[in-house]
C-alpha positions, 0 to 999 in steps of 0.5 A: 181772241180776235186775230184777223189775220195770219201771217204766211212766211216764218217769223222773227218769233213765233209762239204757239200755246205760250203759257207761263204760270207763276204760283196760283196764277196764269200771266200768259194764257196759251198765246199764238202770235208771230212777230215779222221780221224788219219791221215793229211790233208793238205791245200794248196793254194795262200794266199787269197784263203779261207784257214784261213776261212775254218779253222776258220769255222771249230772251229767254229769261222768264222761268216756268214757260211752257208751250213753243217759241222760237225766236230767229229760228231757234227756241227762245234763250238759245245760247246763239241768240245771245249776239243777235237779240239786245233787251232793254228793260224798264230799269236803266242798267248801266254803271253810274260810276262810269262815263257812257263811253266807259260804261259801252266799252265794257259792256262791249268787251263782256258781250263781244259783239263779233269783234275780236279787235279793240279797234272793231269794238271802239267803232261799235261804240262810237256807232252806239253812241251816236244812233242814240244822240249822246255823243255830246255826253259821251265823257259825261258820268252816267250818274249825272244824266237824266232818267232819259238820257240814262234810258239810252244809255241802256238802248246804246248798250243793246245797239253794239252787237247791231242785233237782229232783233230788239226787245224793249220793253216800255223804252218811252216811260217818263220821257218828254214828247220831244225824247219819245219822238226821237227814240221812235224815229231811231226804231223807224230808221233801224228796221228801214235802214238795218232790218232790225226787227223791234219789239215794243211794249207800251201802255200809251195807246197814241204810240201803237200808231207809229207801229207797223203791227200790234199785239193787244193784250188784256188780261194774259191774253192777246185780244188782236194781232194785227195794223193799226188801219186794219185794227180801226177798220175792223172794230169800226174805230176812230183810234186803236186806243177805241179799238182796245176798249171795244175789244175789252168790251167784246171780250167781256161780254163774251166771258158773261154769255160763256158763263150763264 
């Protein structure tokens, strides 16, 4: 593992020694990392490497996990991280019998947010509404939107408690450079403007750059923590996407030397 360089003050998550094994196979690999708060942390990696299991366990969803991660200075899954952490996942969840505004009331009645008035909780959902640009479809069902327009739906749906910390795992799949653009701002304005700090994981290597800090992983692995500029530099490459592929390489050859 290259790391090149620590972090000094305690972050939003923190994980040391993190291993997850499922059946005969190990998806994490006893990973150290932590992820700063305010800011975005990109994942990235091939499908396959471990991205969705990591972001599972830092919800607190993700069975047979070992090792230490604390997530806002508690262990992940905590009871009171619930209003604090919004999780999107790569599958939309949203019910497609009800309008967007329907499908945000509820979900903002079942979560309570913090807001004990009805008044409080159709403010929460307009807001939602709005920072993912569908206030135009707020009456629309959901099952007649677009598969992008359904995704945000899904993003609104983590918005309404105004969370601490936000984990999306691969938000942009399938969308059109426009959408992908959109969403990327919206994250850019929420971590500048609000504090959230925004986890994110992707296979596309052009979207590392428009993270603030990466996590590389390969394998179960992270092969660099660190900025995109210090992530070129250090590898002596043109793009983090060159970055990656020489850090796979290293890696590679390294295993090849430690078995002769």
């Amino acid at each position: 593992m290259m790391n090149y360089s620590g972090a000094a003050n305690a972050g939003a998550v923190e994980a040391r020694a993190l291993t997850v094994v499922r059946g005969d196979r190990t998806v994490l690999r006893g990973l150290d990392f932590t992820v700063e708060p305010g800011r975005i942390t990109g994942l990235l990696g091939p499908s396959g490497c471990g991205k969705s299991t990591l972001m599972r366990s830092v919800v607190g969803t993700q069975a047979h996990t070992t090792g230490t991660l604390n997530v806002l200075g508690r262990p992940a899954g905590h009871p009171a991280l619930r209003p604090r952490v919004g999780y999107v996942t790569q599958a939309p969840s949203v019910y497609t019998d009800l309008t967007v505004r329907q499908n945000l009331d509820y979900f903002a009645a079942v979560l309570r947010p913090g807001r004990r008035h009805r008044g409080d909780r159709e403010d929460a959902v307009t807001r939602a509404i709005a920072d993912v640009d569908l206030t135009g479809h707020a009456d629309a069902l959901a099952g007649n939107l677009s598969g992008g327009q359904l995704s945000r739906v899904s993003l609104a749906v983590a918005l309404l408690g105004t969370p601490e910390l936000l984990v999306l795992d691969e938000p942009t799949v399938g969308l059109d450079p426009v959408l992908r653009r959109d969403l990327w701002n919206l994250f850019h304005t929420l971590a500048a403007e609000r504090g959230t700090t925004i986890l994110v994981s992707s296979h596309v290597m052009d979207e590392a750059e428009r993270c603030h800090r990466l996590l590389l992983m390969r394998e179960g692995l992270i092969l660099a923590d660190e900025t995109p500029d210090a992530l070129r530099t250090a590898t002596g490459s043109a793009t983090v996407e060159e970055a990656f592929l020489h850090l796979v390489d290293e890696a590679a050859a390294t295993r090849q030397e430690t078995a002769r």
